[in-house]
Each structure stands twice: as C-alpha cells, then as structure tokens.
C-alpha positions in Angstrom: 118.0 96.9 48.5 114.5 98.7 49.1 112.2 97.7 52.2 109.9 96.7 49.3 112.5 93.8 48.7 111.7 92.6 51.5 108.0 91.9 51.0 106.6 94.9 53.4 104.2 97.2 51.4 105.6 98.8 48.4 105.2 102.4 50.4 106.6 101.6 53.5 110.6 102.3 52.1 108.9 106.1 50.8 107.6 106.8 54.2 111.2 105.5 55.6 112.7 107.9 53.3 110.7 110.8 54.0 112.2 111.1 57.9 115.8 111.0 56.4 117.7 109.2 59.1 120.9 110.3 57.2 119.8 113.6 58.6 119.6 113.0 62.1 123.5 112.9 62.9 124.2 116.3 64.9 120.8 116.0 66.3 121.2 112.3 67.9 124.4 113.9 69.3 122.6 116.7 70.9 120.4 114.7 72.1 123.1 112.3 73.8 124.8 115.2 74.9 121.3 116.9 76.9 120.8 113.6 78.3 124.3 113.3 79.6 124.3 116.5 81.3 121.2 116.3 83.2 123.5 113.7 85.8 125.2 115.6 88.3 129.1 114.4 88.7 129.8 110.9 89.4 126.2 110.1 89.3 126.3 108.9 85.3 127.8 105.8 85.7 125.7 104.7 88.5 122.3 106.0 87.6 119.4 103.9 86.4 119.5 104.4 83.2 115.9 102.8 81.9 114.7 106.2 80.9 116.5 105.9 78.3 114.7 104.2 75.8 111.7 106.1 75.7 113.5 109.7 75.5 115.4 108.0 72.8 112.4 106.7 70.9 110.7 110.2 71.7 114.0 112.5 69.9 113.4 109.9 66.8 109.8 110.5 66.6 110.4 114.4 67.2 113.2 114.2 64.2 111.1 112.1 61.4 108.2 114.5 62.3 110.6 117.6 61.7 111.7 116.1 58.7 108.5 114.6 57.3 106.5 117.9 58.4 109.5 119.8 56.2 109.2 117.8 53.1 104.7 118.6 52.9 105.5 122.0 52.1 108.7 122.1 50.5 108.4 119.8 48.0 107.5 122.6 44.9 110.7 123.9 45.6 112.7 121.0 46.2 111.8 119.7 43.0 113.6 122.6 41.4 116.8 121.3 42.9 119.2 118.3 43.8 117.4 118.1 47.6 113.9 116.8 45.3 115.9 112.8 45.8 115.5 113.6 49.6 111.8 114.5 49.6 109.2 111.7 48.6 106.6 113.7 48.2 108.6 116.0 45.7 109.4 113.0 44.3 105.5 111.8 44.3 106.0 108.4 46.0 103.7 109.5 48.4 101.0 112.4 48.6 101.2 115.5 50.5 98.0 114.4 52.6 99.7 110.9 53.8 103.2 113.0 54.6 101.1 115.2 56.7 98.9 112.2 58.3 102.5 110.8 58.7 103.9 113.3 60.5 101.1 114.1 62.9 101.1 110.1 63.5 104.9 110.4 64.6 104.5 113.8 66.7 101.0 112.5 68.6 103.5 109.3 69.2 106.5 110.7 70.1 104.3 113.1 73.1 102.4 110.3 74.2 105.7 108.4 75.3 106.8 111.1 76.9 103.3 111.8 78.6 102.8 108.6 80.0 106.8 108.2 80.3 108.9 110.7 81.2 107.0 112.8 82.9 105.1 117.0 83.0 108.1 118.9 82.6 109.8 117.3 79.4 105.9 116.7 77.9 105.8 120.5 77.9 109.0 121.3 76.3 108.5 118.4 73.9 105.7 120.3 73.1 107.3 123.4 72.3 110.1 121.6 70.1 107.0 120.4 68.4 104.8 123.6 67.9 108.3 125.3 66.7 109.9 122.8 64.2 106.0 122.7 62.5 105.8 126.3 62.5 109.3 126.5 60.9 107.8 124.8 57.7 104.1 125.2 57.8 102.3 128.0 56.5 101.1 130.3 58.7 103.7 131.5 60.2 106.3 129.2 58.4 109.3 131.1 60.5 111.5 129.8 57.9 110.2 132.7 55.5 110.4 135.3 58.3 113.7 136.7 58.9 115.6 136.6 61.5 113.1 134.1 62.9 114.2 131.6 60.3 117.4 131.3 61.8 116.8 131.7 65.9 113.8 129.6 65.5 116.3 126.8 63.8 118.7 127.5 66.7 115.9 126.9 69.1 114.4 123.7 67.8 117.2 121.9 66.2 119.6 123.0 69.0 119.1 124.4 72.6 115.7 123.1 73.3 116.7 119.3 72.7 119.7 120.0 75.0 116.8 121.1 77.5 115.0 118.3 76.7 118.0 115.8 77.2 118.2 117.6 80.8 114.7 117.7 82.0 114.0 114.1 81.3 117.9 113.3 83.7 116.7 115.8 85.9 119.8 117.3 86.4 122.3 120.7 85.9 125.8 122.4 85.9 127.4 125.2 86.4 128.4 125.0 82.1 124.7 124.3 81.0 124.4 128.1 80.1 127.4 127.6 78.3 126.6 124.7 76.3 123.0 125.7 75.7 124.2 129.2 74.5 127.1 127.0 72.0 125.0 124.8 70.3 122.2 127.6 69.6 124.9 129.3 68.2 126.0 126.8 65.9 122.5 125.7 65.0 122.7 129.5 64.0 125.2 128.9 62.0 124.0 125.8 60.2 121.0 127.4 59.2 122.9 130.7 57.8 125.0 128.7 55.9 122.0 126.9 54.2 120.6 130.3 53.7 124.1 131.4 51.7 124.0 128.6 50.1 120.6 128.5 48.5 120.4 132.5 48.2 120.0 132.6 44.5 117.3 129.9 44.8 115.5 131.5 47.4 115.5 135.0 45.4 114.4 133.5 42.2 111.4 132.1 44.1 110.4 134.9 46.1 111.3 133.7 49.7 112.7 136.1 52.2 115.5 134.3 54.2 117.2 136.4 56.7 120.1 136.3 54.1 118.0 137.2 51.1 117.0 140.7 52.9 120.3 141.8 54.3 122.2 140.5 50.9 124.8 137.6 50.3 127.9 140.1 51.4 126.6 141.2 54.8 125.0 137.8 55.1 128.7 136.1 54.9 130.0 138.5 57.4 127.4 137.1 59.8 128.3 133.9 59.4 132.4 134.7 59.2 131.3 137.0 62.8 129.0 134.3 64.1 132.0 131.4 63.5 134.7 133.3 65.0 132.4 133.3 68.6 131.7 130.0 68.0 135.2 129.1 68.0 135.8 131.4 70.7 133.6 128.7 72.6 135.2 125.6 71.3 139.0 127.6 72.8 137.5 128.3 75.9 136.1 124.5 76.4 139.6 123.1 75.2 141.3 125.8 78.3 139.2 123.8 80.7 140.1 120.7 79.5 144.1 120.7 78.4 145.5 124.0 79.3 147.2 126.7 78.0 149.2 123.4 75.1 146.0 122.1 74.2 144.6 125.3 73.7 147.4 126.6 71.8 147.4 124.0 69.0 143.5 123.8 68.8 143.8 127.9 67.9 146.1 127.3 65.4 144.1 124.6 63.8 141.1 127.0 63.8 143.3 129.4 61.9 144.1 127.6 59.7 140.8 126.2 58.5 139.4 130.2 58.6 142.4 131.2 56.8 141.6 128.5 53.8 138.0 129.4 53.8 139.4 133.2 53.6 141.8 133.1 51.0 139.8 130.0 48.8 136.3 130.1 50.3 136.8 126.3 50.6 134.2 124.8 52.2 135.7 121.9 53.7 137.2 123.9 56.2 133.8 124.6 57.5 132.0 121.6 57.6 135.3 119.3 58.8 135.3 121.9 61.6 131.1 122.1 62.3 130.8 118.0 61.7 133.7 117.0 62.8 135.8 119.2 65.6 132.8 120.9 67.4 131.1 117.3 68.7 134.0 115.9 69.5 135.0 119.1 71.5 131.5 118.9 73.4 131.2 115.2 74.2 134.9 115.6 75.9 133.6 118.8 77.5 130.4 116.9 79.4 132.6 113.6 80.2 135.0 116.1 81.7 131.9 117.5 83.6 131.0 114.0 84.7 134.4 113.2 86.0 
C-alpha cells in the first residue's frame, strides 16, 4: 500500500522513498553503538536517558539528507541501472529542485535539534557529517569522484564520525574508543570498495574515476581482500577479550571459511553474511561487555 492510499498528498510516499529507510540499517546501528559508548561503566543502565530522542531524530534527519542529497545528482546514472527504483528523482516522481529543497529542509532540521538540544560540541561535528556526506555527492568537490577521497570520505561520514557523534552527545569514553572508531572506519572502507568493484564497469563506461577505476579491478580486489583480512583481525581481537583463547578459536575458523569460499568461488555471500551479519553482532557484544 502507498502513503497516497492513505489520502496524504500523492507526493508525500516519493519524498518517503527518496530517504530510503531500507538503507539506514548499519548506520542506525552505529549510531546505537556511539551513543552506547559515551557512558562510562555501570553508568548505562542508570543514566537519564531523555537525550535520546533528539540524537535519535537528529541521525534520521542526517541519514534521509545523505540519501536524498545522493539521489539529486545521481539520478542520470542511476537511471542506467537497477539502483534507478531507489531514486525518485531518477525515476521523475519528484524534481531535482524539490529533492534538493528536501534535503536542505532535513539537514537545517536535523542541526537545529541538536543546536537547541544537544548542545556546542555535537552541533559542530553534526556539522561536519553534514558538510562531508553533501560534498560526497555534490558537485564541486563531489569526493565520491576523487580517488582515494571517495572511499576515506565514506569511512568518515558513514562510519567513525557518527560513532563520535553518538559519544559527544553521552559525554563519555573508553579505553577501546580508538579501537572501535578505527573498526568501523575500516569497514565503512570496505563497504564503499566493494560498491566501487562492483559498479567498475559502469563507472568506466561513464567516465567516473573511483578509487578502483584508477588503480584497476585486480589491484582494487587485493585492497579489499588486504583491507578484510585487518578487519577481521579486529573482529579476533574483540572476540579474545570477550571468550578467550575457545571463542576465539572457532570465530577464526569461521572467518576462514567464509574467505576461503569467497577465494576459491568469489561467492559473495560470504562477504556480506560476514559485513551484515557477524561484524554488529561482534561490536554490540563488545560495548555491553565495556558497560559491564
């Protein structure tokens, strides 16, 4: 059933579409897992926890304007491809100029909650998730056509900086933040590389210069076999602290043999069971333990 079913304006279910919530998953879990570990041990369960609302309704309006912001200037190329039924405006249920009003409507509301809300500190590096996920997409300097940037940008804005956010609107720190901050970077990394793999022949064809169109599909697959190995090497290392020298053991040969399918039949289940799937459920037992 479409919003427009239920008597609201005919475009209200395009603008709905153009944030694709389905989107948001790993993102909403970054953001839970930022917010988590700004409390200091044993101070979750008894904190006051009314801030969260607004942060919550800030990391939505920060998501639907990445999203929205994304589908104004991608929508010539998604409509070359099956990502055109994610993008409205590819799609021309709504114009570029009303997906652009849009998504400065939802940035200028997601900054004035936390303004007025949460407080200097977390308006500032809202700000900067902001001014980088628009400069991702928008021309001028659209990082996502500069190499190398398009990948440590998308590590940055979809990945360590909400962690930051989560932990300057708690307030709080551990001795693991580096740790965790440094993980999900990574694997924001490698989210973005594998995008880039995936859409290489695309992205040649059209003339854009991804950091895996430039250093060429072979080298850009080491990177991302190189890039998952550390990653894992993360996930081990979090599992030590947790189970012991058992725990670890199995989880290693589990991660073997995933890489060792992806190896031998470049599955790609492997990959995204392990990304989606393994890797949150790895952190969020990581923080609890933190909070214990």
């Amino acid at each position: 059933m479409e919003l427009s079913d239920l008597g609201l304006p005919s475009q209200l279910d395009a603008y709905f579409a153009n944030v694709r919530i389905g989107d948001w998953g790993g993102y909403i879990l970054m953001s839970i897992l930022g917010y988590m570990l700004g409390f200091e041990s044993n101070n979750f369960y008894s904190a006051n926890h009314l801030l969260a609302l607004p942060y919550f309704a800030a990391i939505a309006c920060y998501l639907g304007f990445s999203f929205s912001i994304n589908n104004c200037f991608d929508f010539e190329g998604d409509r070359l491809g099956v990502k055109v039924t994610r993008n409205p405006v590819a799609l021309e249920r709504i114009s570029v100029r009303s997906s652009f009003i849009f998504s400065l409507l939802l940035a200028a509301t997601g900054f004035t909650i936390t303004g007025l809300l949460l407080g200097i500190t977390p308006s500032l590096i809202y700000l900067v998730l902001l001014v980088l996920s628009g400069a991702y997409s928008a021309p001028m300097p659209r990082f996502k056509s500069i190499p190398v940037l398009d990948v440590l940008s998308h590590g940055l804005f979809f990945g360590a900086l909400i962690i930051i956010f989560g932990l300057s609107v708690t307030g709080g720190s551990s001795t693991q933040t580096p740790l965790i901050c440094s993980g999900i970077f990574l694997a924001s990394i490698i989210v973005e590389l594998n995008n880039q793999i995936e859409d290489t022949a695309a992205d040649a064809e059209a003339g854009v210069k991804t950091t895996t169109v430039i250093i060429g599909l072979p080298w850009a697959r080491r990177l991302f076999s190189g890039l998952l190995v550390i990653h894992i090497t993360v996930l081990i290392y979090m599992l030590y602290q947790l189970g012991g020298i058992i725990t670890t053991g199995l989880a290693l040969g589990l991660f073997m043999t995933l890489a060792y399918k992806q190896y031998i039949g470049k599955e790609r289940k492997g990959y995204f069971f392990l990304i989606e799937k393994v890797t949150p459920v790895i952190y969020f037992l990581f923080v609890f333990h933190l909070l214990l």
